[in-house]
C-alpha positions in Angstrom: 0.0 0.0 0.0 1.4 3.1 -0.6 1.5 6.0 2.0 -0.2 9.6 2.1 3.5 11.2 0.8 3.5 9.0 -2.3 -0.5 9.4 -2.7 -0.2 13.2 -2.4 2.7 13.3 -4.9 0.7 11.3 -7.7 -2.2 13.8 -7.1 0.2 16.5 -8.0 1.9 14.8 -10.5 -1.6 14.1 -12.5 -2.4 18.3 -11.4 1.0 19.3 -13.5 -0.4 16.8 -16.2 -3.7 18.4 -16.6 -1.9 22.4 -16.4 0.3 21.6 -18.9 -2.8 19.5 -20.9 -5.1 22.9 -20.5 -2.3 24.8 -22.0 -1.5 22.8 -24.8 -4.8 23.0 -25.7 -5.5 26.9 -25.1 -2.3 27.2 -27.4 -3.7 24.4 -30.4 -7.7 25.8 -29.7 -5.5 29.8 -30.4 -3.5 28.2 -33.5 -7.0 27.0 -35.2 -8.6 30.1 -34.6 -5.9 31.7 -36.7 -5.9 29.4 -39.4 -9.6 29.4 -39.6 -9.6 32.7 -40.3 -7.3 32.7 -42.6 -8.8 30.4 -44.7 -12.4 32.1 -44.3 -10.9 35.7 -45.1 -9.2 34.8 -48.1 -11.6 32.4 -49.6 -14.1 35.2 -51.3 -10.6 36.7 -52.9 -10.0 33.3 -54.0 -12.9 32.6 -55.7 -13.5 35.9 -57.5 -9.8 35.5 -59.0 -10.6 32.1 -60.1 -14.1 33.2 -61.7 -12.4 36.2 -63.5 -9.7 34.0 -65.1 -12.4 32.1 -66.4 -14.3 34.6 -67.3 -11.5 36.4 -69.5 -10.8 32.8 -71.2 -14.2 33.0 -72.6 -14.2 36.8 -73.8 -15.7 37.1 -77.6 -14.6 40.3 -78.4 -11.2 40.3 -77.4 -8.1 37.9 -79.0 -6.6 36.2 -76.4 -3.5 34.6 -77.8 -2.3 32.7 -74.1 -0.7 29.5 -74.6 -2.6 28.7 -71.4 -6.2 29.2 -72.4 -7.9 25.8 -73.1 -7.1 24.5 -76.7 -6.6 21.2 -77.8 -3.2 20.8 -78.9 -2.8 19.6 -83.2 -2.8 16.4 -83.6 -3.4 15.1 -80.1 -6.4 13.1 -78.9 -7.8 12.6 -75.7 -5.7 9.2 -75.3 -2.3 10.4 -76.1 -2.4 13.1 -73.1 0.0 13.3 -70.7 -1.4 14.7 -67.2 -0.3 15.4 -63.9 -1.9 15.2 -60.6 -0.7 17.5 -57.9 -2.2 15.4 -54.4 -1.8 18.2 -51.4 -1.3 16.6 -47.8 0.2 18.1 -44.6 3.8 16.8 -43.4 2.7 15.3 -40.3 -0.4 13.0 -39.2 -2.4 13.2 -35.9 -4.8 15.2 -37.8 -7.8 13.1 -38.8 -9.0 11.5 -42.3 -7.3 15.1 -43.6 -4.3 13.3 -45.6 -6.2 9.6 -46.0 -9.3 11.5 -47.8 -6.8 13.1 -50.5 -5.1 9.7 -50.7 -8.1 7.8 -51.2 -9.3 10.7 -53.6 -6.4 10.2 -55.9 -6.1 6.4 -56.0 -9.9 6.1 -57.2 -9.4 9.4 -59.8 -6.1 7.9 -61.3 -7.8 4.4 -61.5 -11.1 5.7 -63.0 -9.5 7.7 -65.3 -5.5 5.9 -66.7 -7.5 4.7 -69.4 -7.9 7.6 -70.9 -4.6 9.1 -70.8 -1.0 7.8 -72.5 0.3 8.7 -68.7 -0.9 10.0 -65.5 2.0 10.7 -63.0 1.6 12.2 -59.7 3.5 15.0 -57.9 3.2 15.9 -53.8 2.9 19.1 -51.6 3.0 17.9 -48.3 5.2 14.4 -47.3 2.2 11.8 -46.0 1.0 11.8 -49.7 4.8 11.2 -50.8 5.4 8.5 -48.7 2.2 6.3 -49.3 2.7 6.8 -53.0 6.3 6.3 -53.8 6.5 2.4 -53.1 3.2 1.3 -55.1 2.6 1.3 -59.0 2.1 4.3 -59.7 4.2 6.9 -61.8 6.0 9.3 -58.9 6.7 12.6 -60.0 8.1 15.3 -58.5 7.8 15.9 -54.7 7.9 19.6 -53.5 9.0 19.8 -50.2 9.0 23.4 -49.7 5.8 23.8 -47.8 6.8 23.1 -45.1 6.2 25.5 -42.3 4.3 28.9 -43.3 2.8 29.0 -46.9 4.0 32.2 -48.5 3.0 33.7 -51.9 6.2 33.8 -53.1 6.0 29.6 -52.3 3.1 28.9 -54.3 4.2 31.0 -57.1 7.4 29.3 -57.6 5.5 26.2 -57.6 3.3 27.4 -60.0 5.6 28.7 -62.2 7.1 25.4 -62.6 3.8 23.9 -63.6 3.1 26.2 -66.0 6.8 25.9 -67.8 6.4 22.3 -68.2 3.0 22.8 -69.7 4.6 25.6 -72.1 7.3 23.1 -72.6 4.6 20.3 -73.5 6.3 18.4 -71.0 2.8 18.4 -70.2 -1.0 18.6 -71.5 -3.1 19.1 -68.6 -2.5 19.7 -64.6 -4.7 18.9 -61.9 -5.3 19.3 -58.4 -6.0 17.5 -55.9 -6.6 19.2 -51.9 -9.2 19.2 -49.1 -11.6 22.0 -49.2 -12.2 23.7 -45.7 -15.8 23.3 -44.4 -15.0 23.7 -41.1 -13.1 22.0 -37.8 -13.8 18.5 -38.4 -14.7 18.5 -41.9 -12.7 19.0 -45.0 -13.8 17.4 -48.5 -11.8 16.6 -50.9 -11.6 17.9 -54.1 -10.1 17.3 -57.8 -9.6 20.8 -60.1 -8.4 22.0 -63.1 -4.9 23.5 -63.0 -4.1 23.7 -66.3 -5.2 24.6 -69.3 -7.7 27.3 -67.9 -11.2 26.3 -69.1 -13.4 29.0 -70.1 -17.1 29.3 -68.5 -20.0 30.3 -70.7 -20.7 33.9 -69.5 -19.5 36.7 -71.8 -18.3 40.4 -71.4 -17.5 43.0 -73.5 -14.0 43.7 -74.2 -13.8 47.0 -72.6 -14.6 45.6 -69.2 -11.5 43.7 -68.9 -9.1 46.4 -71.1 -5.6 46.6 -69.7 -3.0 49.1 -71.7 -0.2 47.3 -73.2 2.7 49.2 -75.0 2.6 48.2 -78.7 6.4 48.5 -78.7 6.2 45.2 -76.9 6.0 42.1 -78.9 3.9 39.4 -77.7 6.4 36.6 -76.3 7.5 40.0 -74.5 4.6 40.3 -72.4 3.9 39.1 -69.0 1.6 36.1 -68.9 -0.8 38.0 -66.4 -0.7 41.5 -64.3 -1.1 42.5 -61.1 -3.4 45.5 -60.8 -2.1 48.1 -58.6 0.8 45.3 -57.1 0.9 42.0 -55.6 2.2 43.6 -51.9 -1.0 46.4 -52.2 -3.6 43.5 -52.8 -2.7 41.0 -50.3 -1.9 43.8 -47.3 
């Protein structure tokens, strides 16, 4: 039997235990908060950038000449595509059916869908998709490991930049996406999107809505492939 010293140090033992418990979860319930609203702040941004792009991909009026507009490429059919499947998970577990619902997500697509592509090969953001991936059939791609920690602008961009050089290369002829779409706390969906080529959307505008000065002492392979209206710092202070 023990005695009333070693009792009364268990109790405080288990006190320390639940202090340093309550804390940890003040600090994780504080961290959520944060990324919550991060994700809910940024998400009507998000979207109207994504409809506009499709909405200037379908403009009648205006010549778009963008090598990353949706066309189908001469002499290539549906079955002699090569495509690649960006899967987004997080670096660590312990955080639910967040990565396994991507996994699962890109197992069935590529399986539903390899008949109907020449190759499908699949590239990671995020190491718990990389590492259930790289030892079964599949075609492994590229695995970007630079997401770790905080997701910058300047991040993304650089990964999207490499996308879209390989698809100006023809390295590539279509890019996809998949990632888990924020409902809320407990429940994220998960999600397969278009990447590249841009698809157009049938809604139409005329040209001066969308009219953005160019010099005509530019040529065209001179020209940005998109612009940042007043600056990239100014829209996302």
């Amino acid at each position: 039997m023990p005695g009333a010293r070693d009792l009364k140090r268990r109790i405080l033992s288990v006190k320390n235990t639940q202090q340093t418990t309550r804390a940890m979860k003040m600090v994780s319930a504080a961290k959520l908060r944060r990324a919550q609203d991060a994700i809910l702040n940024q998400r009507p941004y998000a979207k109207r950038i994504g409809t506009l792009v499709h909405l200037l991909s379908s403009l009648p009026e205006v010549t778009l000449e963008s090598p990353l507009l949706k066309k189908e490429r001469i002499g290539l059919s549906e079955f002699k595509k090569t495509m690649l499947l960006v899967v987004i998970t997080s670096d660590r577990g312990l955080c639910g059916g967040f990565n396994s619902s991507a996994i699962k997500m890109a197992m069935r697509w590529v399986h539903a869908h390899s008949e109907y592509y020449k190759s499908i090969e699949l590239a990671f953001v995020g190491k718990k998709g990389y590492e259930y991936f790289k030892n079964k059939k599949f075609k492994i791609g590229p695995f970007y490991s630079e997401f770790s920690g905080k997701v910058t602008f300047a991040k993304a961009k650089g990964l999207a930049d490499r996308l879209i050089e390989k698809y100006l290369n023809e390295d590539l002829d279509e890019v996809k996406v998949i990632y888990n779409e924020f409902k809320n706390a407990i429940l994220q969906k998960p999600i397969v999107e278009d990447f590249l080529p841009v698809h157009s959307i049938s809604q139409t505008f005329s040209a001066g809505e969308f009219a953005v000065p160019v010099s005509p002492e530019k040529k065209p392979e001179e020209l940005p492939l998109y612009l940042v209206k007043p600056n990239i710092e100014t829209i996302l202070q």
